[in-house]
N, C-alpha and C positions, 0 to 999 in steps of 0.2 A: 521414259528417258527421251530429250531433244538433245539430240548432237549436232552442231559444228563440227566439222570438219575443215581446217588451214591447212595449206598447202606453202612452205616456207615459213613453218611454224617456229624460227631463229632468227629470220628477219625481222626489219624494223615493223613494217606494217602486220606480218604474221603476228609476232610478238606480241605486241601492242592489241592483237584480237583477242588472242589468245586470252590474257587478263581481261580484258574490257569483256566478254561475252561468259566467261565464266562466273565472273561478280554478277552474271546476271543471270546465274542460275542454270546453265547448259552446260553439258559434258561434253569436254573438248576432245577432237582427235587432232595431233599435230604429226604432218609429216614434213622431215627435215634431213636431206644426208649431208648438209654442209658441205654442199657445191661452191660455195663463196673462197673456201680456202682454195680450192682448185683453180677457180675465175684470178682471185688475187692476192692469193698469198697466204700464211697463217695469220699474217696480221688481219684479216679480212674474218678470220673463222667466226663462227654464228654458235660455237660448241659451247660459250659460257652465255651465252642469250637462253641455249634448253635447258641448261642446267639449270641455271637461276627456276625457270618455269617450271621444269621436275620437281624442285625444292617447294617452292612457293605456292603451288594451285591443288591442292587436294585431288584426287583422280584427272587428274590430266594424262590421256595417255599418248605418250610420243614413241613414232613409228619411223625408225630409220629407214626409210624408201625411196628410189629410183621414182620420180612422177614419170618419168617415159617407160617404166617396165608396167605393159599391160596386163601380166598377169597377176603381179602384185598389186595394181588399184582393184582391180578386178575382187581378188580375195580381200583385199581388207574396205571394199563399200561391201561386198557381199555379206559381208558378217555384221554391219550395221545396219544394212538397208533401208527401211522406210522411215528409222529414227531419225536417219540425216533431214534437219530442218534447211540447211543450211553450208553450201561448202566457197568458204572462202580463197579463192586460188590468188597465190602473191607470191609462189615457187618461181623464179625465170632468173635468167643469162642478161644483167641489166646493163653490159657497158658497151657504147659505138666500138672504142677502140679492141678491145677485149673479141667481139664479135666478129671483126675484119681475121683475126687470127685464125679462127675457129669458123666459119660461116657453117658446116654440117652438125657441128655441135650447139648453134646458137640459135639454129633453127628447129632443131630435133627437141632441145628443151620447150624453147618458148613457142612455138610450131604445133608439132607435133604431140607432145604432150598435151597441153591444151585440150588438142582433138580428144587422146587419149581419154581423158578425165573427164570432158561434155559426155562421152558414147556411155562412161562407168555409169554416170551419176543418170542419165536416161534410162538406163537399162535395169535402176539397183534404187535409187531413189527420185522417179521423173517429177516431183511434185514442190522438192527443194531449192532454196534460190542458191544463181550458180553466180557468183560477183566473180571478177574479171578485174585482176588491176592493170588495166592497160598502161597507154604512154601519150603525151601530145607529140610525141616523134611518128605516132601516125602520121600527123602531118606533112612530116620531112622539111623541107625547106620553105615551102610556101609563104610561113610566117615571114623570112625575110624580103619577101615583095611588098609588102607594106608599106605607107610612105612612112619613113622614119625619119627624126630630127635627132641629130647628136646634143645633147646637150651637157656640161659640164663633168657631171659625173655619169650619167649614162646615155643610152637611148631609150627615145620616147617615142609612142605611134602619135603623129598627127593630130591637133586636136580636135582637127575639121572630120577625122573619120568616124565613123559611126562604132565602132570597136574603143575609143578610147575610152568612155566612161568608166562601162564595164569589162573590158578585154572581148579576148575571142571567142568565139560561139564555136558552136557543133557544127553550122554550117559551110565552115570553113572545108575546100576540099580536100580529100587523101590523095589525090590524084597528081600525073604531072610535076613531080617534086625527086628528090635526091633524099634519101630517109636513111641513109646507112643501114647496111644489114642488120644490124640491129631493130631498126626502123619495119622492116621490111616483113622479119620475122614476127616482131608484132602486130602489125597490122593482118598478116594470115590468121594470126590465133582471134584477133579484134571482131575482124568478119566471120568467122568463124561461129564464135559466140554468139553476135547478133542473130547470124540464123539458125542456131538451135533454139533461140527464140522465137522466131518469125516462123519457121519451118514446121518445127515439132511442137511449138506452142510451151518451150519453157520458158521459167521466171529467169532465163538471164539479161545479166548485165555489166556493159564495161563503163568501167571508168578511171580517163585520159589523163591521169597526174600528170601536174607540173613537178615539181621537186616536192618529193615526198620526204620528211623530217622529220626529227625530236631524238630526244638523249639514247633513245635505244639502238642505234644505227651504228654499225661499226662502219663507219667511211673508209677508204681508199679511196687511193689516185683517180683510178680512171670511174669510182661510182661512189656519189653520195657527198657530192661537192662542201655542201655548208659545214657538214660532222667532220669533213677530214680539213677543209680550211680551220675552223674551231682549233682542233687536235695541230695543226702545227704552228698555228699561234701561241699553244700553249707550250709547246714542247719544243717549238724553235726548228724545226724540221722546215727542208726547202719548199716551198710550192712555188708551181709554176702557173701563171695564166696564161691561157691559151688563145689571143687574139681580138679584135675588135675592142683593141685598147682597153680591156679592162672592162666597157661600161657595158657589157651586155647584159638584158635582166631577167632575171629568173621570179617566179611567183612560186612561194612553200608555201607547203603547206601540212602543218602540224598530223604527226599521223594519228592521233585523236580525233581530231574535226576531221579526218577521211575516215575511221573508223565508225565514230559516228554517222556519217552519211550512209555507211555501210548497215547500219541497225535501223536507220529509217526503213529502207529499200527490204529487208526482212524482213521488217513489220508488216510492209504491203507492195509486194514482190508488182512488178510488171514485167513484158516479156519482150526480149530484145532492146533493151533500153542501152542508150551512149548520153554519157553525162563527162565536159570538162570538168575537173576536180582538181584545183591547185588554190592558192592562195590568193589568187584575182589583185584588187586593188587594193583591198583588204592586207596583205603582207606579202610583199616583193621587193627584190633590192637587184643591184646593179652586184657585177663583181664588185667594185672599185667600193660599193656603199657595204657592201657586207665585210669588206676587209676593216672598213673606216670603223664599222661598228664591230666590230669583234676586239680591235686593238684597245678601244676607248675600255667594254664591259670586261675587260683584261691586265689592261694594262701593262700591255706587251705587241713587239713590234713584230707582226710576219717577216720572215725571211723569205723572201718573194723575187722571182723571175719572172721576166715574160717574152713570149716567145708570139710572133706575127702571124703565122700558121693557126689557125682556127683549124676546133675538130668539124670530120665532114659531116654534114647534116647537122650543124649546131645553130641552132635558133640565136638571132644577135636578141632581138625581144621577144617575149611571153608574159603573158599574162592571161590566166582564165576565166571566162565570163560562166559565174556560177549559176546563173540567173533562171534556165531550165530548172534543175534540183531544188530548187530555193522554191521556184513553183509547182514544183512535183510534191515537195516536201517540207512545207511552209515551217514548220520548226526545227528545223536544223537551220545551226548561225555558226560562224566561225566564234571561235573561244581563244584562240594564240593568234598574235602577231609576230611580228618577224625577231623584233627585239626578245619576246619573251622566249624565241625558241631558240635563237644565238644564246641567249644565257641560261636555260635549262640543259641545253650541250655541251655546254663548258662546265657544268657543274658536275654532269655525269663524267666527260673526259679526266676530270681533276679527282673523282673518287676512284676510278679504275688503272689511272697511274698513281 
């Protein structure tokens, strides 16, 4: 027996493992207590994402659990132990705003569990790779010191700077920046991670999504920008954008080609590794150009406000330079662009209404 183990086995990116590593032959454990509906709402709930998984994967077992209760990771890695090849963690508190609410809860998830889950998995399986889906909100703000040029529909980094070809690298600081508690909370579990690799010499690794996507995602307001833009284009529901006129740009990236990067790094684990992981130049859009395209593969007009207040620690541009992993892991390629994943999300949003 080689087990997986996911951590937010309801989530987009759990989800999305969950199948992908199953078809590949591994016995999945998925933990999920569907903290999403708590975060934001019922319409947020992750409970027909397990189901569907319950239904559809042959011995998939899913574990309603607390990732912060350490006596429950404790008993259930104990009872698989050295079969864990592999524990995917993508459990966490993923909104700025959401976060500012809650700061002891947003850090105890994303924080302290974390730690939680590193000490199980050293203690119960030291030998397994431990993946980390971080955030480029490590960052915090820094990105927007950049020289940037407005241009008609978004902004652009400079073309004089050495980040435009490819975007931003890993060597971008953490340091000296405004990251919102959210930000902040991650970056503690981020280093964290690093050094159970560096320290104790295991296989982890994080990696810094940009906008993570695809049809599996139940979006809201305050997480998961494209799914829930999509969703109220089709359903006529208000959004609101939140500042920098609209053009600021995000890089997605398909949770498949991250899942995939995810199966590389299994294949041949390395220790302490930090990899950007978003959609690069490869697939990114502006607010303004993601609205443009979604109304056009729809055929319907967003019912849209905007509001001059930017959230804090909101990146005006991003873009991820893949180029590390690409030479860590020379077969891995992106498979979605940006188009293909606006209209694979409208397709699911159109079947579940």
């Amino acid at each position: 027996m080689s087990v997986i183990v996911v951590t937010g086995s309801g989530g987009l990116i759990g989800g999305e493992a969950v199948r992908f590593f199953a078809d590949k032959g591994y016995d999945i454990v998925g933990v999920d207590n569907d903290m999403r509906s708590y975060f934001f709402s019922a319409e947020a709930s992750t409970r027909w994402r397990v189901e569907d998984l319950k239904r559809d994967i042959p011995g998939y077992s899913h574990h309603d659990l607390d990732i912060r209760d350490q006596a429950a990771m404790d008993c259930l890695f104990g009872s698989l132990g050295t079969a864990v090849s592999a524990v995917i963690h993508t459990a966490a508190q993923p909104s700025h705003d959401w976060a500012a609410r809650e700061p002891l809860t947003d850090f105890d998830i994303n924080a302290r569990a974390t730690l939680v889950l590193l000490e199980t998995v050293r203690k119960h399986c030291p030998e397994a790779a431990f993946i980390f889906t971080s955030t480029n909100k490590v960052y915090g703000d820094t990105p927007n010191r950049l020289p940037l040029v407005e241009q008609k529909t978004r902004w652009e980094l400079d073309a004089a700077h050495p980040w435009h070809a490819r975007g931003i690298d890993e060597t971008m600081s953490i340091d000296a920046s405004t990251h919102s508690v959210f930000g902040v909370s991650k970056v503690a579990a981020d280093v964290m991670v690093q050094e159970y690799g560096r320290y104790f010499g295991m296989n982890t690794v994080c990696f810094r999504g940009g906008c993570l996507t695809g049809s599996g995602h139940s979006g809201a307001e305050l997480h998961g920008f494209l799914a829930y833009l999509v969703k109220c284009v089709l359903t006529g529901k208000p959004y609101t954008i939140y500042g920098y006129k609209g053009k600021q740009v995000r890089d997605n990236i398909h949770a498949t080609d991250l899942i995939r990067m995810f199966a590389h790094f299994i294949e041949a684990p390395r220790s302490g590794e930090v990899y950007n992981a978003g959609g690069g130049r490869h697939s990114n859009c502006s607010m303004m150009e993601a609205v443009a395209m979604a109304e056009e593969l729809f055929g319907k007009r967003l019912n849209s406000t905007y509001k001059d207040d930017n959230r804090v620690g909101d990146h005006i541009w991003w873009v991820s330079d893949v180029s590390k992993f690409k030479a860590h892991y020379p077969g891995w390629d992106y498979r979605y662009g940006i188009r293909d994943i606006i209209r694979e999300i409208g397709e699911n949003v159109r079947e579940r209404l």
